[in-house]
Every structure is written in C-alpha cells, then in structure tokens.
N, C-alpha and C positions, 0 to 999 in steps of 0.2 A: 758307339761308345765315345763319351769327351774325351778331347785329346788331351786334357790334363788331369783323366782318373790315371791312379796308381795303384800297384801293389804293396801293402806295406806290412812287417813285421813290427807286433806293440810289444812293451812290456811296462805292466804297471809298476812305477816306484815306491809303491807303499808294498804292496803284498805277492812282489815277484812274479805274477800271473803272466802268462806269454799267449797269446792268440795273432791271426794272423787277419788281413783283412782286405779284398779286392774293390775296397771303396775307398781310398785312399784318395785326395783331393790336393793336388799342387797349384799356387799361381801360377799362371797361363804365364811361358816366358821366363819360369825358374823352377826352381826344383826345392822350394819352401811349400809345406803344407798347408795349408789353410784350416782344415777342424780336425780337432782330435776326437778321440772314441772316450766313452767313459768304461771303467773298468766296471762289470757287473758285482764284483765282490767287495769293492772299496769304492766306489763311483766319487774316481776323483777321475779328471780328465786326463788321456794320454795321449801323447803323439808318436808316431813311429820312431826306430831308433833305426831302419832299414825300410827304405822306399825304390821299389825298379818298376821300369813299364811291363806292362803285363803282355805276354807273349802267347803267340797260340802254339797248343800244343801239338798244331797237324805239322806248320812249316817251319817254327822257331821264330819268326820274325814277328813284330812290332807294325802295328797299325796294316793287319795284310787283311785281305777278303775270305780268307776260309771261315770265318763265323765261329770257331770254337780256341774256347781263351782259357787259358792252362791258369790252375790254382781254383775257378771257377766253377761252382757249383750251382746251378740254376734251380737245385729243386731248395737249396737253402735259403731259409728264409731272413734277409735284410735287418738287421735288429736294428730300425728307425729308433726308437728309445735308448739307444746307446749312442748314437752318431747324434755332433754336435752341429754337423750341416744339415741333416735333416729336422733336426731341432730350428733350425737356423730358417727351414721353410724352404729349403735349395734340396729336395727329394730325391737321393741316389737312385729310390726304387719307382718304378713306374705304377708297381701295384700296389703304394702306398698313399 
C-alpha cells in the first residue's frame, strides 16, 4: 500500500450525500489531498472533510505487516469513474 493513501470521510456540498472512501490520496510529506471523488448523484467533485491513515484491524497500528486494513473491503469494487486520480491515469485499483 502507498504510504500516502488515506482513509477519508466525503460529503457532497450540493446534495448532502456522505460516503466514505479508502483511496484517499495526500501529497507525500503533507496531509493535503491531491484528487477528489465525484459525487455519483450530482457529479460535482469532493474532497474529504476528514482524512486518517488507515489502520489494521488485527493490531491497531499504521503501516504494520498483518496484511488486513480496517474500513477495507476487498470484494468491493473501486469505482475508477468516480475517482479523479484514476481519471487522472494514476490507477488506485490494480484490476483496473
């Protein structure tokens, strides 16, 4: 996993919609975002309004080796058509 994905909490400013997202993207060396999601019901673009490192949920800790990451859903699928970094040609998802 990049060490400058994130967890982040969205909410669209047009139509209140809230979704949550574990492809969240920070400049390497800050805690600024770099692409927003677009909102599927307004597709205007959002950015998070709450962003934390994603933690596993076996030991609680940040960047560990247990291989299983809390919030993370593996059989859910990526909505690359939503993400303005995969738009961007920078592929959060490998099977995309």
């Amino acid at each position: 996993m990049s060490d400058n994905r994130r967890y982040g909490y969205l909410r669209c400013s047009s139509c209140k919609e809230k979704w949550e997202s574990s492809h969240v993207y920070v400049k390497e060396g800050t805690k600024k975002v770099e692409f927003g999601q677009e909102c599927k019901k307004c597709n205007i673009v959002c950015f998070p309004y709450h962003v934390e490192p994603i933690q596993c949920s076996l030991c609680g800790q940040t960047g560990c080796d247990c291989q299983k990451e809390r919030h993370i859903d593996p059989a859910k699928a990526h909505r690359a058509d939503l993400c303005m970094r995969c738009r961007a040609g920078l592929f959060c998802d490998k099977r995309n």
